[in-house]
C-alpha positions as CSV (number, residue, x, y, z in Angstrom):
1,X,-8.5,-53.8,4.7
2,X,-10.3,-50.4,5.1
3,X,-8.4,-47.5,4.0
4,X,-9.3,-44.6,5.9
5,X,-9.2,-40.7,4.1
6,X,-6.9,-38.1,6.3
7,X,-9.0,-35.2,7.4
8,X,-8.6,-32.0,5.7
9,X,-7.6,-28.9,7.5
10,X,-11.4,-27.8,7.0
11,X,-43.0,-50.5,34.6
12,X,-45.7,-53.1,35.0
13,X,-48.1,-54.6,37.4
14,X,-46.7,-58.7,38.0
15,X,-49.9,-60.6,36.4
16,X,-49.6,-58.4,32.9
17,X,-45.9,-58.1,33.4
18,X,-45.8,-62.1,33.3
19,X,-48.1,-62.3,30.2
20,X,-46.3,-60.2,28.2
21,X,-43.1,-61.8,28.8
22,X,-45.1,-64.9,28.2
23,X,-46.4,-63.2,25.0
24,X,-42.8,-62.5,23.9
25,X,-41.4,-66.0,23.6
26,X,-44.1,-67.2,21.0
27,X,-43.3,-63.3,19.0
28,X,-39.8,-64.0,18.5
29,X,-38.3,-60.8,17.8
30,X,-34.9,-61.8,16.5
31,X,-34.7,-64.4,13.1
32,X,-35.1,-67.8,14.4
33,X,-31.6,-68.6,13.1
34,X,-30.0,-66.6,15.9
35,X,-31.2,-68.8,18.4
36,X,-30.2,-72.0,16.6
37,X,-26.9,-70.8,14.7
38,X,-24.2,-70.8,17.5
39,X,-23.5,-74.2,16.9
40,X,-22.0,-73.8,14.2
41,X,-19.6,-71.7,15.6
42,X,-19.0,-69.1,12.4
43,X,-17.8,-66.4,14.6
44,X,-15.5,-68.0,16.9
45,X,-14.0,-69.4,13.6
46,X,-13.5,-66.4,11.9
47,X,-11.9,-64.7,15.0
48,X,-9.7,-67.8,15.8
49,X,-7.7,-66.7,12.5
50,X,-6.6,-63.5,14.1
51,X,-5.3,-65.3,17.4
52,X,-3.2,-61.7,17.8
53,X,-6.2,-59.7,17.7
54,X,-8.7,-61.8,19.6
55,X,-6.4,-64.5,21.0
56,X,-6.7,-62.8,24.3
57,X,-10.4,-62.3,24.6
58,X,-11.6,-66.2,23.1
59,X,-9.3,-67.9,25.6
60,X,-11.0,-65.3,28.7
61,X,-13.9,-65.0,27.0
62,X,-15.8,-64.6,31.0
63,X,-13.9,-62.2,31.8
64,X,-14.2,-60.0,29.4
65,X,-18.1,-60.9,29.3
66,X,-18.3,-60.7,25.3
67,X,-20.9,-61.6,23.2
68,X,-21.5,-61.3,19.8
69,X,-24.3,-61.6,17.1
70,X,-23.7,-61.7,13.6
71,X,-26.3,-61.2,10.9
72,X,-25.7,-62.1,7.4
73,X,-28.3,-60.4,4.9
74,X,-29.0,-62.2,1.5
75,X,-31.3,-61.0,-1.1
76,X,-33.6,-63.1,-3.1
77,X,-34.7,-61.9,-6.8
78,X,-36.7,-59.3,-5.7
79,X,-34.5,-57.8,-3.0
80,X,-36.5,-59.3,-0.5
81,X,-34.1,-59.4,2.4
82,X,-33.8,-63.0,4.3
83,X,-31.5,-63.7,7.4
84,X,-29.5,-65.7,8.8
85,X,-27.5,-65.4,12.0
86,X,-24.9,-66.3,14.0
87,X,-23.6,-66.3,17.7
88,X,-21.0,-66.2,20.2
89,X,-21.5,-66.4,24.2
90,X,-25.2,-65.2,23.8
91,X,-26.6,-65.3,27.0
92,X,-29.3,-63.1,28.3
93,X,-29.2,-64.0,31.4
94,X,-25.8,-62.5,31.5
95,X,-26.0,-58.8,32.2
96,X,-24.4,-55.7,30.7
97,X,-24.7,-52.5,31.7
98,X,-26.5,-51.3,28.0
99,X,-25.9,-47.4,28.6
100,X,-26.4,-45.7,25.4
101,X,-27.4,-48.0,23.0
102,X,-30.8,-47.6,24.9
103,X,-31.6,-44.6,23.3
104,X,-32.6,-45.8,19.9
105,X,-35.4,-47.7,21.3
106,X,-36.7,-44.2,23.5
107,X,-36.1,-42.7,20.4
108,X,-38.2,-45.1,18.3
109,X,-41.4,-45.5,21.6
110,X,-41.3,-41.2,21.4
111,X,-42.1,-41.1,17.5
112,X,-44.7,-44.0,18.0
113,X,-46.1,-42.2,20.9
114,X,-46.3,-38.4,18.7
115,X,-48.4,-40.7,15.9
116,X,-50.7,-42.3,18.4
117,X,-51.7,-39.2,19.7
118,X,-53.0,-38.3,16.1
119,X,-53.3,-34.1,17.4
120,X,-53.4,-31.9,14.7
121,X,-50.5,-29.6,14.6
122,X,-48.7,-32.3,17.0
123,X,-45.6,-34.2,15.3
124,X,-42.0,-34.5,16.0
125,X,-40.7,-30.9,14.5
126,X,-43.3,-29.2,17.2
127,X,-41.9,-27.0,19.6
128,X,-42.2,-27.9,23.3
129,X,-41.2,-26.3,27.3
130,X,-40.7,-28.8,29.7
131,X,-41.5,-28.3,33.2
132,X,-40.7,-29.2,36.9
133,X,-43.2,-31.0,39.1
134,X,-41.1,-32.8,41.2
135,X,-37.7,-33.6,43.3
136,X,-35.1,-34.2,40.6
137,X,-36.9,-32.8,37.7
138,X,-35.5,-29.7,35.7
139,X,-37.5,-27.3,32.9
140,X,-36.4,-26.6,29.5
141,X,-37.8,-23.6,27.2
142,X,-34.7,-23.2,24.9
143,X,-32.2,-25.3,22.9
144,X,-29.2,-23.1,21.4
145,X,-28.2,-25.7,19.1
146,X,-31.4,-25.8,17.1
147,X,-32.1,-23.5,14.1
148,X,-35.2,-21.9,16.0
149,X,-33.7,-22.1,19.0
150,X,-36.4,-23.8,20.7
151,X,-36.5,-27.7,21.7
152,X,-38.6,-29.9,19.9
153,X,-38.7,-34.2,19.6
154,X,-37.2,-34.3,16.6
155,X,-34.0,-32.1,17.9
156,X,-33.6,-34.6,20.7
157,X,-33.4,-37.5,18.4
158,X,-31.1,-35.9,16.2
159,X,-28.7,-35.1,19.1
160,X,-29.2,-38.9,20.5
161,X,-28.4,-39.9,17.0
162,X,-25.3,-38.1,15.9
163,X,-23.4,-37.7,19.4
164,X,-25.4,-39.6,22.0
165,X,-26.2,-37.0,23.7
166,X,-27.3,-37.6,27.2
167,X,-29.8,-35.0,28.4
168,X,-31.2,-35.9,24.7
169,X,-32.2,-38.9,25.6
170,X,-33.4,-38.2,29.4
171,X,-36.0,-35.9,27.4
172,X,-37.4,-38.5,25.5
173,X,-37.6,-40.8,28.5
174,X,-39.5,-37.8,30.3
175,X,-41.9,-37.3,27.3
176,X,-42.8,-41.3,26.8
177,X,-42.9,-42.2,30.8
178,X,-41.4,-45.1,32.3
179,X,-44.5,-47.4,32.2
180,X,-45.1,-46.9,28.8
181,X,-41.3,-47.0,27.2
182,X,-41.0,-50.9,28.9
183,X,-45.2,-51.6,27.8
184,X,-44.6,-50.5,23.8
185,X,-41.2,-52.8,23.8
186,X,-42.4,-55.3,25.9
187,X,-45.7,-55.9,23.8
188,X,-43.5,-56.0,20.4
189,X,-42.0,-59.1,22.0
190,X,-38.8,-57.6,23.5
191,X,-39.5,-59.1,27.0
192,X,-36.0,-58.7,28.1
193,X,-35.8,-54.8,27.9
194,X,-36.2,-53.1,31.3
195,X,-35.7,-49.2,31.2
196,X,-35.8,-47.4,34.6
197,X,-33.8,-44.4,34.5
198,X,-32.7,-41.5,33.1
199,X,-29.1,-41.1,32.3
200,X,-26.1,-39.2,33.8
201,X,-28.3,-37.7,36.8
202,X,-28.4,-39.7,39.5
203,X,-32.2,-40.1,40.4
204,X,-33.9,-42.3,43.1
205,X,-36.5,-45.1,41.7
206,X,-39.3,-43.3,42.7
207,X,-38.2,-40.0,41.2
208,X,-36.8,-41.9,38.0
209,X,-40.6,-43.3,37.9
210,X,-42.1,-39.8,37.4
211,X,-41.4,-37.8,34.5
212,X,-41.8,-33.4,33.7
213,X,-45.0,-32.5,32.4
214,X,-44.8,-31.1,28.8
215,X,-46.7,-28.6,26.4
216,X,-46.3,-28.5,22.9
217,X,-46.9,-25.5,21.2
218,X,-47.4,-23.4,17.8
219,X,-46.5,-19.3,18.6
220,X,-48.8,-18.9,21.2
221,X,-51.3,-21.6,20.4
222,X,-51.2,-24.1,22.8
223,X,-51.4,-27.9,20.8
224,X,-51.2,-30.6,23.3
225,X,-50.0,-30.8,27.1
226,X,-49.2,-33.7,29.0
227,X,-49.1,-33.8,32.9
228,X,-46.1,-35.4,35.4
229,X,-46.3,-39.3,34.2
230,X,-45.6,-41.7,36.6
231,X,-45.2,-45.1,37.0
232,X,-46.9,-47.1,40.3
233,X,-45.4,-50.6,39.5
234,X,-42.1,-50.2,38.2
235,X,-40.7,-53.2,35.9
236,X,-39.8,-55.7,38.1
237,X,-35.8,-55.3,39.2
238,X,-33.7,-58.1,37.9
239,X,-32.6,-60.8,40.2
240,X,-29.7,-62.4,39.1
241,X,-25.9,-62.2,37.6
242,X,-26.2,-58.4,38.2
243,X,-23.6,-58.2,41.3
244,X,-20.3,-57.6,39.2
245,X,-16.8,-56.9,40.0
246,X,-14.8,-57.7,43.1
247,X,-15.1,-53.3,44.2
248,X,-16.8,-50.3,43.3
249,X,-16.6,-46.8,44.4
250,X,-19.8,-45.1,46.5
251,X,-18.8,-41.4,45.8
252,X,-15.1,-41.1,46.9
253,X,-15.2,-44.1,49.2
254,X,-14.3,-47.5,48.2
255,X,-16.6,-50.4,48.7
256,X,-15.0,-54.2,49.2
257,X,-18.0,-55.9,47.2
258,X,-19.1,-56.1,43.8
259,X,-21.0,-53.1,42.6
260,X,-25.1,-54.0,42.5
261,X,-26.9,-53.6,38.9
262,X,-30.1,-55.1,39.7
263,X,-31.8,-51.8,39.5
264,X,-29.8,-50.4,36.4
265,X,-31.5,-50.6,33.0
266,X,-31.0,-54.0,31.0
267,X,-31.4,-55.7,27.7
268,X,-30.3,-58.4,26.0
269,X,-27.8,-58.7,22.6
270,X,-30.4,-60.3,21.1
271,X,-33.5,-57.8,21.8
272,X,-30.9,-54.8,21.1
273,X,-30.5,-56.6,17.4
274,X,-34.2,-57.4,17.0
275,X,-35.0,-53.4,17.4
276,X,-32.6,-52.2,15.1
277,X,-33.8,-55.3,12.6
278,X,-37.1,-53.7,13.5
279,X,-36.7,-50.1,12.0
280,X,-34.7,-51.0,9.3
281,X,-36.4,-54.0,7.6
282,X,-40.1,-53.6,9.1
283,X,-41.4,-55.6,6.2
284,X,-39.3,-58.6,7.4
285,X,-40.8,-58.9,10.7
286,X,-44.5,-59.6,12.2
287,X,-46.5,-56.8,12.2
288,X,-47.4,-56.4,16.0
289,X,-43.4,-56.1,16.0
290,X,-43.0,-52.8,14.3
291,X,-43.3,-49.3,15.5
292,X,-46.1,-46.9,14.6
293,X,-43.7,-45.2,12.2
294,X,-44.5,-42.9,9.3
295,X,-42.6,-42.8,6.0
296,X,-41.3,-39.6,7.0
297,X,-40.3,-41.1,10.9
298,X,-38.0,-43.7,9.0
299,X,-36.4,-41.4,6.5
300,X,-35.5,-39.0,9.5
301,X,-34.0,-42.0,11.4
302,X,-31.9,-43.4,8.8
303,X,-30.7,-39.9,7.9
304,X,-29.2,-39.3,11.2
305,X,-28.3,-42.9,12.5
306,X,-26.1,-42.7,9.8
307,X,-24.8,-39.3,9.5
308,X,-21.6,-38.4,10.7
309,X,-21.3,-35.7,13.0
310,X,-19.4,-33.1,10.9
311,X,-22.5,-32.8,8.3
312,X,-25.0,-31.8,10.8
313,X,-25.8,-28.0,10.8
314,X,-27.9,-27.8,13.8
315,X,-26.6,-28.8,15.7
316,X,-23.1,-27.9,14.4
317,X,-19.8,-29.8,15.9
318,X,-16.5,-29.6,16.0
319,X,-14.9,-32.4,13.7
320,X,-12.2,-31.5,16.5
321,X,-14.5,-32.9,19.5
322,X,-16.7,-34.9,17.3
323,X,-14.3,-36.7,14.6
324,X,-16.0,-39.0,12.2
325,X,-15.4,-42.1,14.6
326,X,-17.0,-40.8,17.5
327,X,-19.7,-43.3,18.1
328,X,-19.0,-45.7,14.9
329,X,-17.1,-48.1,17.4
330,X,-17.5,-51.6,15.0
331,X,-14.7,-51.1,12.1
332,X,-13.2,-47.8,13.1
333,X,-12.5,-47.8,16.8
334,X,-12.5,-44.4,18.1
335,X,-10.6,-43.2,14.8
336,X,-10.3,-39.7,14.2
337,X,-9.7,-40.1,10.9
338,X,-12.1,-39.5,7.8
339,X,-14.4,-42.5,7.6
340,X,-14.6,-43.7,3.4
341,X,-17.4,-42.4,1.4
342,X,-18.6,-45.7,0.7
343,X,-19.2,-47.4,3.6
344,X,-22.3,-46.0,6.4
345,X,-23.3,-47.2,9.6
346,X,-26.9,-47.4,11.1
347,X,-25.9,-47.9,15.0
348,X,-26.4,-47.0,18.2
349,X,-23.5,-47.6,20.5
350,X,-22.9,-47.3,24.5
351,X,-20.0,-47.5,26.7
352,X,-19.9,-46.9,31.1
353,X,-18.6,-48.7,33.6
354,X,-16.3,-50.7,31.3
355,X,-18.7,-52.0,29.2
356,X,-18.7,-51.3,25.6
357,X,-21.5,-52.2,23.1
358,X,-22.3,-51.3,19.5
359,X,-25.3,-52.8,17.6
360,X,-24.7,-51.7,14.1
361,X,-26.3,-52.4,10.2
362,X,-22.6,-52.2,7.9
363,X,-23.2,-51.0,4.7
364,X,-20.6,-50.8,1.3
365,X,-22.4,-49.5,-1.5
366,X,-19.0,-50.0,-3.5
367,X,-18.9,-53.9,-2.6
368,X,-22.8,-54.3,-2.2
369,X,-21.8,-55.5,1.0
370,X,-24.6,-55.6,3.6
371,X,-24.6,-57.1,7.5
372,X,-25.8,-56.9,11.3
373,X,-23.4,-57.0,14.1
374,X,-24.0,-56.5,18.0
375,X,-21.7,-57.0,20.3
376,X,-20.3,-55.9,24.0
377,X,-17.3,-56.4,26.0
378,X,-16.3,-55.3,29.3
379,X,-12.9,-54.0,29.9
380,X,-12.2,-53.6,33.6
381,X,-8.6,-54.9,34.4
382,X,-9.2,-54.3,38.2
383,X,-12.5,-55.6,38.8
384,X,-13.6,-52.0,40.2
385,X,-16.5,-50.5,39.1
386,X,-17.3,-46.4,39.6
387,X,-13.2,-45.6,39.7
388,X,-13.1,-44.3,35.8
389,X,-9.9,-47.1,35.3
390,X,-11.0,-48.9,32.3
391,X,-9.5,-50.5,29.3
392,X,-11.0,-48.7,26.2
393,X,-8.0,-47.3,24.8
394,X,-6.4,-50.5,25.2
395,X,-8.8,-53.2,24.6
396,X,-12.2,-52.1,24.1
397,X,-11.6,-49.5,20.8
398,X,-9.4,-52.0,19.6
399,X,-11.6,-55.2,19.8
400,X,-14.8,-53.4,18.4
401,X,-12.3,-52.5,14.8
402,X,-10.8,-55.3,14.8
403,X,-14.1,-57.2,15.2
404,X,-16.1,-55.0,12.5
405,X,-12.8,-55.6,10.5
406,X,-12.9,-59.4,10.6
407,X,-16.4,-59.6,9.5
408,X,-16.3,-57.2,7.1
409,X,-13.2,-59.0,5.1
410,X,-15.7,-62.5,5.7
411,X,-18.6,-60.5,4.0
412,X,-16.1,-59.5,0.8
413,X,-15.3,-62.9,0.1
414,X,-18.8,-64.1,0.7
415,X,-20.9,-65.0,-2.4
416,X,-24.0,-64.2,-2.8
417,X,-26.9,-65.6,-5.7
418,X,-28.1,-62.2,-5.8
419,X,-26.7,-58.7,-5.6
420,X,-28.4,-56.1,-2.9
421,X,-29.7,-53.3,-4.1
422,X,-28.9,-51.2,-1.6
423,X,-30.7,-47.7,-3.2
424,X,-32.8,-48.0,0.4
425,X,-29.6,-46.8,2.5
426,X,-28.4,-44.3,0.2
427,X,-29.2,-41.0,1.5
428,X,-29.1,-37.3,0.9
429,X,-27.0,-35.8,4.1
430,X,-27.9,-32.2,3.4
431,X,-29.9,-30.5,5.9
């Protein structure tokens, strides 16, 4: 088992829409194993030993809407990682709601984006304003929690990073454009990502389709602007399993019917796993696959994907507000303890409207212990969507540790032919 320290007192038009999708069955994104592994049934064993912990959730497994992909990670002589993985319930076709775990892939199209322009004086530390050009839309010319006080890419991705900041991420969406966040994904093969709106302002389609016009800038010097984006044939809206729940909640008013997600954003377990497979092991994928990343892009990413909230200067958070749990939901829960020194996590979680997903890379430099592991759950007793009554406390938090706990214990005991060196992973948290 883990100990845990105490804390001390310190959008596309149809035809090309079609062909990419097309495009993206032949790419294959996620390791051929993950489509062919669930047979064996690896997970459900390994959970069918704990019947106290998951007994619940395997014999309801549709109403809690779970699925789960397990990676395993073995190293050949010369640390060449290969993979092979496993699944329970995958289903694309069954929809989540993915709320934040869609900002590492805005995150990953806005550094791509920065290196395609190829402007001098233009990269990810620049400083930008952000301005208003239509209904919905709000400026930025300051950010309080960065050292310079002024916004900038790389700020945003930090705050997306270490607390999943919300506005963060809306940012990012504004500076990539709708059409060209689903185009960059799509055309690396992950055909089941749709990403229409911002997040935590409540937008129509057509304002969620245009995005603020932005200048980048050095003192006075003007480096590059961008006009209001906008998107005139929005990814097609999903069409099926997307009406969920017996109720939901218009404003105050309750509605008898399940709650509509056909125009939310969506992706699947599998595409979530093939992007974070993606940035983290490029040289194990097709080329056409990765992003347009520099060595300097992936450093940065690892850094703060990993970092825990409490070593961040800018911004600065309260271990209070932000413990060391905060969004590390696989293995730790919502802990507010001290996580170990030994162990990091490379994730990106989300939870709303029930739902609760992590997609994490595991790490134990002590155990040279190494694994992938995406999963969601939905945790909504009453069936109601929109009234804030969910289960995290009670099932969701717990399932997610006890999940990262089971697999963790599997990948102890698990022999391997060669150790990992895992020197990649290890990083320097000071800022």
């Amino acid at each position: 088992m883990i100990k845990l320290i105490p804390r001390g007192t310190a959008g596309l038009p149809l035809l090309p829409y079609m062909l990419i999708l097309l495009a993206s069955c032949f790419m294959n994104p996620i390791p051929a194993a993950a489509q062919h592994m669930s047979s064996k049934k690896l997970v459900q064993r390994i959970l069918k030993k704990q019947p106290d912990k998951f007994g619940e959730i395997l014999e309801n497994p549709e109403k809690y809407r779970v699925q789960i992909l397990y990676t395993q990670i073995d190293r050949d002589a010369q640390n060449q990682p290969h993979f092979t993985s496993f699944g329970y319930r995958l289903n694309p076709d069954e929809y989540f709601y993915p709320a934040s775990t869609v900002k590492l892939p805005g995150a990953l199209v806005a550094l791509e984006k920065l290196n395609a322009l190829d402007i001098p004086g233009l990269n990810k530390y620049t400083p930008l304003r952000i301005d208003s050009a239509y209904a919905g839309q709000s400026a930025v010319k300051t950010d309080s929690s960065s050292e310079n006080q002024l916004p900038s890419i790389a700020h945003y991705i930090k705050k997306v990073l270490l607390v999943s900041d919300n506005d963060a991420y809306n940012r990012l969406y504004e500076f990539v454009g709708q059409q060209q966040l689903n185009e960059a994904l799509h055309r690396k093969g992950f055909g089941d990502v749709r990403l229409v709106h911002r997040l935590s302002v409540f937008l129509s389609p057509d304002e969620n389709a245009r995005t603020n016009p932005f200048t980048f800038y050095e003192g006075e010097k003007i480096v590059y602007q961008q006009p209001m984006l906008y998107n005139p044939a929005p990814v097609p809206a999903r069409s099926n399993t997307t009406l969920l729940g017996k109720g939901h909640y218009l404003g105050d008013s309750l509605v008898n019917g399940p709650m509509d997600f056909s125009n939310k954003n969506s992706i699947s377990i599998e595409n979530l796993q093939g992007i974070l497979k993606t940035v983290l092991f490029p040289e194990s994928v097709p080329e056409q696959q990765r992003f347009n990343l520099t060595p300097d892009d992936y450093a940065f990413l690892y850094k703060y994907m990993s970092m825990l909230p409490r070593e961040s200067d800018y911004p600065s958070y309260d271990p209070g507000e932000y413990p060391d749990g905060y969004v590390k939901f696989l293995l730790f829960g919502n802990t507010k303890e001290r996580l170990p020194e030994n162990i990091r996590i490379f994730n990106k979680v989300g939870d709303a409207y029930g739902f609760i997903i992590d997609n994490a890379y595991l790490v134990d430099f002590e155990n040279n212990v190494e694994f992938l592991l995406t999963a969601v759950l939905l945790a909504n007793e009453n069936e109601v969507f929109n009234d804030g009554q969910y289960e995290y406390e009670e099932v969701a938090f717990p399932f997610m540790k006890n999940l990262g706990q089971a697999i963790y214990d599997f990948e102890l005991k698990r022999k391997r032919k060669h150790q990992p060196n895992l020197e990649k992973f290890r990083i320097d948290y000071t800022e």
